[in-house]
N, C-alpha and C positions, 0 to 999 in steps of 0.2 A: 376706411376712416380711422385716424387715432383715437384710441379711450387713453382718459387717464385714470380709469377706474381700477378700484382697489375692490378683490373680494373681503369679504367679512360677514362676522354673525347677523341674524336677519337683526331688525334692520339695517342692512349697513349705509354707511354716513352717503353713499351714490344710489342708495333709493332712499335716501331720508329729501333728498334735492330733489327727485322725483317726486315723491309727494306735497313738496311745498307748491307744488303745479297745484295743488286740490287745497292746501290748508292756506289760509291767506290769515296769515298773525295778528293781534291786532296789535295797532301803535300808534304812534301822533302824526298831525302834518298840521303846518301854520296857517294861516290865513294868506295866500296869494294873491288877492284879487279886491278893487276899491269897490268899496259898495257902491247901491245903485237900487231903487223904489219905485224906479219909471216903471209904470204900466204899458208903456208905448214901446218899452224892451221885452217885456215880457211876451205881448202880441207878437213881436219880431221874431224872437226866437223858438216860441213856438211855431211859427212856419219855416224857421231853418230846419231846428228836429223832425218836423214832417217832412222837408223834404231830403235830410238824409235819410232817412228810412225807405221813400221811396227809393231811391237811388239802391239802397242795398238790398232791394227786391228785385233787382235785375241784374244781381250781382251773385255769381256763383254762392253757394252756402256750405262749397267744403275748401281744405288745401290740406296736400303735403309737401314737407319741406324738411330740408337736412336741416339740423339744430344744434347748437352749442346750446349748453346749459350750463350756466355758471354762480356759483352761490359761495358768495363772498361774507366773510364774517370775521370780528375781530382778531381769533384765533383760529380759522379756520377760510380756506377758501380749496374747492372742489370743482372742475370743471369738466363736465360730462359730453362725450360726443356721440348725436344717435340722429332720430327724427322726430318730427314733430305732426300729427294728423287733426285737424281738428273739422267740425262739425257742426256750424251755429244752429242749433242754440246749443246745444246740452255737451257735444260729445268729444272725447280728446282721450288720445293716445300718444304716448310717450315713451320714444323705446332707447336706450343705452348700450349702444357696440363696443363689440371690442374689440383690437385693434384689424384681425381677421373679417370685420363686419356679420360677426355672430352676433345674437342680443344677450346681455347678458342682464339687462332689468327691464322690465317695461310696466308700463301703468295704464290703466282703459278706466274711463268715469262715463258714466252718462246723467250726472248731474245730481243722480240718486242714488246709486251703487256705484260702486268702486273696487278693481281689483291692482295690487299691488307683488310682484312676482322677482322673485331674485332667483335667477335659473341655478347660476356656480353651488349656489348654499340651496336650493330644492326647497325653499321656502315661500309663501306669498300670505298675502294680508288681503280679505277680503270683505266685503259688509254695506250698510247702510253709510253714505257719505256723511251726515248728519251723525253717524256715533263717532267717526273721523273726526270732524271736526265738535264737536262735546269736547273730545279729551285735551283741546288745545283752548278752550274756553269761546271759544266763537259764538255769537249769540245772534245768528242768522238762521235762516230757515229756507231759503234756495240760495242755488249758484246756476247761472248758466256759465259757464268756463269758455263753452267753445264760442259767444258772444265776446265775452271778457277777453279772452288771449288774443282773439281777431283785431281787437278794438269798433266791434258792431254794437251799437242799440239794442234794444231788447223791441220786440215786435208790439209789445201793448204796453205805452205810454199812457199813465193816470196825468198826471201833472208836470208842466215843468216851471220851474222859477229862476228868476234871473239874480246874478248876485253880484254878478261887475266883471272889470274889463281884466284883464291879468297884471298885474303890477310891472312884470317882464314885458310887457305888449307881445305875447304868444297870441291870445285869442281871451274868449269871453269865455265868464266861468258858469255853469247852470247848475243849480240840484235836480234831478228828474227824477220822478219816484215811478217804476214800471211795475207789471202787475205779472209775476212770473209764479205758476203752477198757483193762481188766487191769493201768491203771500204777495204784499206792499216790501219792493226791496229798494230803496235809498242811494241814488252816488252823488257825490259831487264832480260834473263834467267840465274840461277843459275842452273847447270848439274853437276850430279857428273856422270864424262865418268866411273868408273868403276864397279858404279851400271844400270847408265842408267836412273836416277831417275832425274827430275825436284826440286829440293829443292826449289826453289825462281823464284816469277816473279812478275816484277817489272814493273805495267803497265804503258806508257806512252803516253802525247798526242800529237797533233799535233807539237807543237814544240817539242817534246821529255822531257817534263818537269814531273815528274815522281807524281804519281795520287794517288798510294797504292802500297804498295807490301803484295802480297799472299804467304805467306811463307809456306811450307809440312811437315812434320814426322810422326813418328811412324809410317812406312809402314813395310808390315812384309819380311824380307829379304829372306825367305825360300821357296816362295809364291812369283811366277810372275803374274801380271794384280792387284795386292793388293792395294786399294785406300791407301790413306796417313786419318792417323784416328785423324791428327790434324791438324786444318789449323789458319793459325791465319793472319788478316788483321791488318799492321799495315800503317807506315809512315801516319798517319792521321793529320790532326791541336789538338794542345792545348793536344799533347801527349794523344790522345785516341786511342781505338784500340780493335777488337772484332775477341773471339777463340772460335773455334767451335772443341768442343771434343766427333768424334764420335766413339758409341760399337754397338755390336751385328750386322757389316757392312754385311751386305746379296745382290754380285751381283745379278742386275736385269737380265732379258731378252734383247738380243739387240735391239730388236723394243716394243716399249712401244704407247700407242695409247696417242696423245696429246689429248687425254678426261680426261685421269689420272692425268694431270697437268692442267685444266679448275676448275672452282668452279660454282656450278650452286647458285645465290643468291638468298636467298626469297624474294619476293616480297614488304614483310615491313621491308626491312634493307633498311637503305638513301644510296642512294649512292654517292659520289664526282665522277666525271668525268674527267681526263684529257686530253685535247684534244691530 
């Protein structure tokens, strides 16, 4: 596969787009969707959410796939070619070839730990994902990623509310609040009730002030359990934003050994430490 990677000091700007897979910015998005107070929607679509869920329990819970990764910004745009592994809930791996299909970055998260590796420069970044995102101001307390980049539910659903129909006529819009590792985590979802599919989620934090949104497509309509083979993070500051266009998607195994998402480091790479 082609890189168009450039080495450089750690960080360099093709692991700084790998990491933006873990750090989700915060920034704005509008209001898309006519409100709506009906109780009789709210009934409704709690049994749609139920019964995506069901559906995605009979649905493989890993994939890999060859990935572009592209991160666009007003001065800058970098487009990375590698793979993409993920792991609902928690876990995802990220790796950047080069042209030879050597790696020459890779990233592994399991939703609490994070490691971060630049082979060319013998450097990597490792730590608590929570002191990762500190430094970037995020005021979240879990990620499940390997949900998130899928476009999957989270498994324990507290609440969900209805909040109207999409202005676009895509699909109906929900807040659902899930209960991941005991913390209360916040999105606002785009559904379309007559596929079942997740098109948009709109993560938000404590105050509800909205952080990113991970937006879906190209899922294959003919083909239930089919990942979405384009995701693309936007609502970022200073209108940037990274799409990840995956092929050759190959469901995983449902249980995957979290060895397969570790990096073991040589011994002469520096390593940085986050507490």
């Amino acid at each position: 596969m082609r890189s168009d990677l450039q080495t450089g000091t750690f960080p360099s700007p093709a692991l700084t787009v790998l990491l933006l897979l873990l750090v989700l910015i915060q920034g704005c998005a509008g209001r898309p969707w006519d409100s709506t107070d009906s109780h009789q929607a709210e009934v409704q679509f709690e049994q749609l959410v139920h019964d995506i869920q069901q559906q995605e329990q009979k649905c493989s819970q890993g994939l890999t796939a060859q990935a572009i990764f592209h991160w666009q910004a007003p001065a800058t745009s970098i487009k990375l070619n590698g793979s993409l592994h993920l792991l609902a809930p928690d876990f995802v791996k990220a790796v950047a070839l080069s042209p030879l299909n050597q790696p020459l970055f890779i990233l592994t998260s399991n939703s609490t730990q994070f490691q971060a590796i630049d082979i060319p420069a013998a450097q990597t970044m490792e730590g608590a994902l929570k002191a990762l995102v500190r430094q970037y101001g995020i005021a979240i307390e879990q990620v499940e990623l390997g949900n998130w980049l899928s476009g999957r539910l989270g498994s324990q659903i507290e609440t969900v509310q209805p909040l109207g129909w999409d202005r676009e006529k895509r699909g109906y819009w929900l807040v659902i609040k899930e209960i991941i590792r005991k913390e209360k985590i916040v999105s606002r979802m785009l559904i379309d009730p007559a596929t079942q599919e997740i098109l948009a989620r709109v993560i938000l934090n404590s105050e509800r002030q909205a952080m990113a949104t991970i937006s879906y497509g190209d899922r294959d309509q003919e083909q239930a359990c089919q990942p979405p083979k384009t995701i693309k993070i936007s609502d970022l500051p200073y209108g940037a934003g990274l799409s990840i266009r995956l092929s050759r998607v190959t469901p995983g195994p449902s249980k995957l050994s979290s060895k397969e998402f570790t990096i073991q480091i040589p011994d002469s790479f520096t390593r940085q430490i986050l507490p």
